[in-house]
N, C-alpha and C positions, 0 to 999 in steps of 0.2 A: 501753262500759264501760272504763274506765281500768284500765292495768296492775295497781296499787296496790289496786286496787275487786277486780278478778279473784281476785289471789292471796288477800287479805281473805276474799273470799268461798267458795275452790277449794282453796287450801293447808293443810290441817290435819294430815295425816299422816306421817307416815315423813318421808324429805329435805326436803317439801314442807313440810311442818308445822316443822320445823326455821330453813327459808327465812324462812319469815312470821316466825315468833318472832324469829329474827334481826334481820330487818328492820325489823322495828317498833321494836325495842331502841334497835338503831344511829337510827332516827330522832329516837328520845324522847332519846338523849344529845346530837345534837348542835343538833338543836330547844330544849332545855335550856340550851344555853350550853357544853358539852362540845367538846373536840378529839378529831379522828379522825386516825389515821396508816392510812396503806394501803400495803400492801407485795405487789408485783409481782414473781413468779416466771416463770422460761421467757422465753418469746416473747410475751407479749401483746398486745404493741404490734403485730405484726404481724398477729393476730386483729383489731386494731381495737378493742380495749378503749377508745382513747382519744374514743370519741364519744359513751360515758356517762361516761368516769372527769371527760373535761375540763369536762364540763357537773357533775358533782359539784363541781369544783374552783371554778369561777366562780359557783356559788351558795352558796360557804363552808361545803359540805360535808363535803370535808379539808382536811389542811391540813398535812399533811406526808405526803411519798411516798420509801420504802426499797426501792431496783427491782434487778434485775440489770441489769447494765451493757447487756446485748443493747435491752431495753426500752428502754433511756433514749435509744440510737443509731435502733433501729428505730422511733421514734415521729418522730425527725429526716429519716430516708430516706423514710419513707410521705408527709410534707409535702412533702419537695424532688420526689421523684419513684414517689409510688406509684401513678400510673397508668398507668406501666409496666411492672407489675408483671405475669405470668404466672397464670393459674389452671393449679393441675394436680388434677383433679377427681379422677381415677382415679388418686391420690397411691398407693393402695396395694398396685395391680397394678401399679407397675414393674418393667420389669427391669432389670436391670442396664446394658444396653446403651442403654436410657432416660433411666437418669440419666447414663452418660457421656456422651451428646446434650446434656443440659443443661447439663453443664459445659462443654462446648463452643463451645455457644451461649453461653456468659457469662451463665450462671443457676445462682444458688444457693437451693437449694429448703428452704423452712421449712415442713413438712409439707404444704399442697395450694395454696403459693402458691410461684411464685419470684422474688426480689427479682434483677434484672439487674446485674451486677457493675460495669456501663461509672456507672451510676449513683451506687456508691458510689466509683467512684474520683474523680467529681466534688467529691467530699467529703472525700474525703482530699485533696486540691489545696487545698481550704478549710483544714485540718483541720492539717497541717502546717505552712501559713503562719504560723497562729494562734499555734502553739505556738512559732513563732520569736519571737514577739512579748517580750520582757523585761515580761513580766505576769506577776503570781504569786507565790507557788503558788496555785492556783485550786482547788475540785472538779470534777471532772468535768461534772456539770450546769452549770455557771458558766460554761466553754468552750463547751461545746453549746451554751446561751442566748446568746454570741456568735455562731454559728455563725447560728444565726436572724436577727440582726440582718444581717448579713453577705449570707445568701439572698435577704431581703427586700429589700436594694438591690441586685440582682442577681434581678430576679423571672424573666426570660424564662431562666434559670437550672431554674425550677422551677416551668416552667407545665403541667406534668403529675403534680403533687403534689396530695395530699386538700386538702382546703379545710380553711383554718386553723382554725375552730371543733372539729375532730375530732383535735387536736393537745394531747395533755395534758399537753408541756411546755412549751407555748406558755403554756398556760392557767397552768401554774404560775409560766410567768417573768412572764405580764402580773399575778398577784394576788401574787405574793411570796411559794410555797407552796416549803420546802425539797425537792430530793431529794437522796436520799443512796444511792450504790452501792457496797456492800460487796463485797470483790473484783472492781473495776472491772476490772480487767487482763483479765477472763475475756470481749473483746468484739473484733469486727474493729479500731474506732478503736484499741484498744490496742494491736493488733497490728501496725496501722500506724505507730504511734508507736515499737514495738520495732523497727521496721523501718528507720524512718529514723535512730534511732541506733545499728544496724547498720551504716548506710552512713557513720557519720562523725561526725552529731551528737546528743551524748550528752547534750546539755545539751536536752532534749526531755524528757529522763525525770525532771527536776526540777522539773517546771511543775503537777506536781498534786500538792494536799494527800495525805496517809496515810488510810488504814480508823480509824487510830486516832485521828486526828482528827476525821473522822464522828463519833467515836460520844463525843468531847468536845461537838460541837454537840450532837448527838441529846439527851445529859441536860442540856443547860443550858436545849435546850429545853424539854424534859419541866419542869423546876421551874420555867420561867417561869410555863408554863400551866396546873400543879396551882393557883394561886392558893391559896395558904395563908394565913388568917388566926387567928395566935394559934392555929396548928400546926392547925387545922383548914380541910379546903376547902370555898371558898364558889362552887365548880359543877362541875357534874358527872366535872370532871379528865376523863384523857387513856383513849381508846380506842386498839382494835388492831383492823382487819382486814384479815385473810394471807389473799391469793391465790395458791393455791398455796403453796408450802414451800420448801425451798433457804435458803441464804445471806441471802435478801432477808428470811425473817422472822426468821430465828434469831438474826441481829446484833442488830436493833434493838431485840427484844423483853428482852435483856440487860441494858439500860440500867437500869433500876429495881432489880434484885437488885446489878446493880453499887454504886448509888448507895444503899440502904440497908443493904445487908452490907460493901462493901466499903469503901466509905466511909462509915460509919456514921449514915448518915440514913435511920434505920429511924421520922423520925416522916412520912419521906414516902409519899402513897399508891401503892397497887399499880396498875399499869392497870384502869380504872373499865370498862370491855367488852373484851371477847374473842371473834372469832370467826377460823374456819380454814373455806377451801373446800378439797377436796381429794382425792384417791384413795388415799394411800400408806395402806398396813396399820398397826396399831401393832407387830402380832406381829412384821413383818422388822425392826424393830429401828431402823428411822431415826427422827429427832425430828419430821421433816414428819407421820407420822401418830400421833402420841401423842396423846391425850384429853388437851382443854383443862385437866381436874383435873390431872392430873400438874404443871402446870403451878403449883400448888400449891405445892410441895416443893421449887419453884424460888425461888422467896419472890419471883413474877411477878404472880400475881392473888392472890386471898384468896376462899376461900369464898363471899364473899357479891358477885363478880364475876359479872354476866351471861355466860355462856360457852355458844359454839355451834359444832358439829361436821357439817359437813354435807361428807357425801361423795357428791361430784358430780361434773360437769364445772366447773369455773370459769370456762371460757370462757360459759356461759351463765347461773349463777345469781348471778356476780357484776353483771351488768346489769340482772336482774331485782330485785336489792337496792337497785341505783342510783335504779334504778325508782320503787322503793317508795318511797326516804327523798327522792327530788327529787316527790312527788306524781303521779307521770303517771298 
């Protein structure tokens, strides 16, 4: 039985039943003719999201990705050298004197894996050269997609990295899919970068576009692909689905109330689907867990927007979505 078949047949209730409904949704929009944006919270990349996201990506699935800057780097380290990577299984009975071992060792631990330090200083060697480069301003992902080109003439470099098929910025630079990292700064590469113009060269910190120029692209994309004819859309216009919460969905989902309040292009439409995976409460008071209605009042969707709330793990129900909307 196929994934697709299962959940079809097994998914009706509670989060599950939520799932299906989702799923089916997001397929009939971009089945349809419809654009999807997906937007990546946390660490994902190191979870390995990128071996459903990038097969979503290469079947014209999505088609714009809004990640945190960690995602965008860690999906770059897991290709050059993720099988050198550490499992740490009993991640949660450490002690203390366990994790000072691992710093030791030159591993830094992203909950039950550790990524080896000596690996990404490989990359920073890359990574600053780059940015010596009189190119620019770039974004973030632009550099990175150098970076790849760069690895890949240099393979014995990174003969112990995931196979490129499971690389979802690979998949984005090979089909032409945007990402965009809102507070990119919050990443090691950035940190590196503050580091070398600590030592002297300042002129590093000018090589990448603004946030605020993200989110100039982000709406110009957005009305590319609303397709408006005679102020009305002729398909299914533009989706949302947030993995996770933070930064990564908050920015981009902005764009639309920006562009019909604030710049008064209220004949454009609101995001055509909405969905959130996620744990956060509404009651504590962050925007990660608010009920996608709220989202109303933002003048982001409209009433008669598909919108789905499933609180789960996203490390497992956003593959099982991938799932559904690629047919497996």
């Amino acid at each position: 039985m196929r994934v697709s078949d299962f959940i079809d047949h097994a998914f009706h209730h509670f989060n599950a039943g939520t799932l299906r409904r989702a799923a089916h949704a997001f397929a009939t929009h971009v089945n349809g003719g419809g654009k999807m944006v997906v937007t990546l919270a946390g660490g994902l990349s190191t979870g390995r999201i990128g071996i459903m996201l990038a097969e979503m990506i290469r079947q014209g699935k999505v088609h714009m990705v809004v990640s945190t800057a960690a995602n965008l780097e860690e999906d770059l380290f897991l290709w050059a050298f993720g099988d050198t990577y550490v499992p740490v299984i009993d991640y949660s009975n450490c002690s203390l004197e366990q994790e000072a071992k691992l710093l030791d060792l030159g591993y830094n631990r992203v909950t039950d894996v550790a990524i080896p330090e000596n690996g990404m200083r490989l990359i920073e060697k890359l990574w600053i050269n780059n940015l010596r480069l009189n190119v620019g301003p770039l974004f973030p992902y632009e550099r990175i997609w150098m970076l790849f080109d760069e690895l890949a003439l240099l393979e014995h470099h990174r003969c112990h990295g995931q196979p490129k098929e499971h690389s979802w910025v690979l998949a984005a630079k090979q089909h032409g899919v945007p990402i965009y990292t809102p507070g990119w700064e919050d990443c090691t590469l950035a940190n590196m970068t503050v580091a070398e113009a600590l030592r002297g060269d300042t002129s590093v910190l000018h090589r990448f576009q603004s946030g605020l120029e993200a989110m100039i692209e982000i709406a110009g994309w957005y009305q590319m692909h609303c397709n408006l004819i005679a102020g009305e859309p002729v398909n299914p216009g533009v989706g949302f689905f947030q993995i996770g919460g933070g930064i990564s969905g908050d920015f981009p989902i902005c764009a639309v109330p920006m562009l019909r309040q604030d710049l008064g292009k209220d004949y454009l439409p609101h995001w055509s689907y909405f969905c959130q995976i996620g744990d956060s409460q509404e009651s504590y008071g962050g925007y990660s867990g608010a009920k996608p209605s709220e989202k109303i009042t933002w003048d982001k969707v409209s009433p008669e927007t598909p919108m789905f709330d499933i609180k789960s793990d996203a490390s497992i129900v956003a593959p099982l979505i991938f799932a559904y909307v690629l047919g497996w």
